[in-house]
C-alpha positions as CSV (number, residue, x, y, z in Angstrom):
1,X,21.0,14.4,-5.4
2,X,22.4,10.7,-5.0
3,X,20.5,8.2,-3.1
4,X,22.0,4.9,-1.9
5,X,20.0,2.2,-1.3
6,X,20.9,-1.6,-0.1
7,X,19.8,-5.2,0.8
8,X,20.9,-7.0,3.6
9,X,21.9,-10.2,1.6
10,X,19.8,-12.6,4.2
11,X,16.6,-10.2,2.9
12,X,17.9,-10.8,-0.7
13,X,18.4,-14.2,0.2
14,X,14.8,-14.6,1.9
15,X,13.0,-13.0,-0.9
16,X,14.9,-13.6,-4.7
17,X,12.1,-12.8,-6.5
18,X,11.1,-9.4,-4.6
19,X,10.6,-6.4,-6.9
20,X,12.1,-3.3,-5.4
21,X,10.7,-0.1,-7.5
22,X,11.0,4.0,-6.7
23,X,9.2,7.0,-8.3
24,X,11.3,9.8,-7.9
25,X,8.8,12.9,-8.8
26,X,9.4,16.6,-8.7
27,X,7.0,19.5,-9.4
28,X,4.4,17.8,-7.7
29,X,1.9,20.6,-5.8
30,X,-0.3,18.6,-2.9
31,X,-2.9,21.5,-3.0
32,X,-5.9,22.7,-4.6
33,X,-8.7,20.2,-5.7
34,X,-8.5,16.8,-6.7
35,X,-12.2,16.2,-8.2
36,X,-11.3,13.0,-10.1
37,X,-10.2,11.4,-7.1
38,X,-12.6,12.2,-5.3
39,X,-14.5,10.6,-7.8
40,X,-12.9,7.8,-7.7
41,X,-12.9,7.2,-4.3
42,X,-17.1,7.7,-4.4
43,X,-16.9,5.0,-6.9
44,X,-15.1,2.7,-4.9
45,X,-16.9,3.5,-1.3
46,X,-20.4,2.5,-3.5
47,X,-18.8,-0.6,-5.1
48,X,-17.4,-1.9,-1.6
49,X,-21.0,-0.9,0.0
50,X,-22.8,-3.3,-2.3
51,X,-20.6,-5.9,-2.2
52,X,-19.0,-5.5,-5.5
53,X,-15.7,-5.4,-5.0
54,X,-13.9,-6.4,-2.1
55,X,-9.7,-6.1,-0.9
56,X,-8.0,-8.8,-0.7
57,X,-7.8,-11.1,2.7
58,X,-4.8,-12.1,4.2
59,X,-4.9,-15.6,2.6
60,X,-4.8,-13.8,-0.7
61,X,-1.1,-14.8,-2.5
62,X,0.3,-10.7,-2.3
63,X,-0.8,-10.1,1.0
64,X,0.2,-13.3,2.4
65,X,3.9,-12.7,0.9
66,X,3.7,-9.3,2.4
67,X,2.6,-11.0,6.3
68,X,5.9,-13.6,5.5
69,X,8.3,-10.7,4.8
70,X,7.0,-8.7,8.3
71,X,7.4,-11.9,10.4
72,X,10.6,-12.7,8.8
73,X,11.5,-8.9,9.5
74,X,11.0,-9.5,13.0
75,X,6.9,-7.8,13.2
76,X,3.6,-8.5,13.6
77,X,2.0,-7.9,10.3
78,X,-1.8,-7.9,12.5
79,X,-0.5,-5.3,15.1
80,X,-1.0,-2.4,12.6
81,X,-3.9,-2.8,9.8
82,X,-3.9,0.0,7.2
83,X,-7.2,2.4,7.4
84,X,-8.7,3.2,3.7
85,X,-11.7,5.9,4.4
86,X,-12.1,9.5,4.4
87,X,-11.7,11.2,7.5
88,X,-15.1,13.8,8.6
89,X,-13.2,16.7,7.4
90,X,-12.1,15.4,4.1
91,X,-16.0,16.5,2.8
């Protein structure tokens, strides 16, 4: 299977140093278990509960390069924030 990908030049122009990167992955099976994510993701609710680690803000360098690129892109990069949490039936 081919896929084509492309850059508007005024986005390559806007950005020269952007990174683009794919993982192509096949075989993978979205079922069954995960118990070391889970485990992770225990690890990481505790350490953002006591203050030990927190995301970045929006002034942060990679996040503010990421609020240029959506305003340049024509969007509001505040109108839709990205939820990290389990939802009550993940258990």
């Amino acid at each position: 299977m081919a896929i084509e990908f492309s850059l508007a030049d005024d986005v390559a122009n806007s950005f020269p140093d952007a990174h683009i990167c794919f993982v192509v992955a096949s075989g993978v099976r979205n079922e069954g278990p995960w118990p070391e994510t889970v485990d992770e993701l225990a690890r990481l609710e505790r350490q953002i509960a006591d203050g030990s680690w927190q995301p970045f803000d929006k002034e942060h360098p990679t996040i503010a390069s990421w609020h240029e690129a959506y305003r340049k892109f024509g969007t509001n990069p505040n109108r839709t924030r990205f939820q990290c949490g389990r939802s009550e039936s993940a258990g």
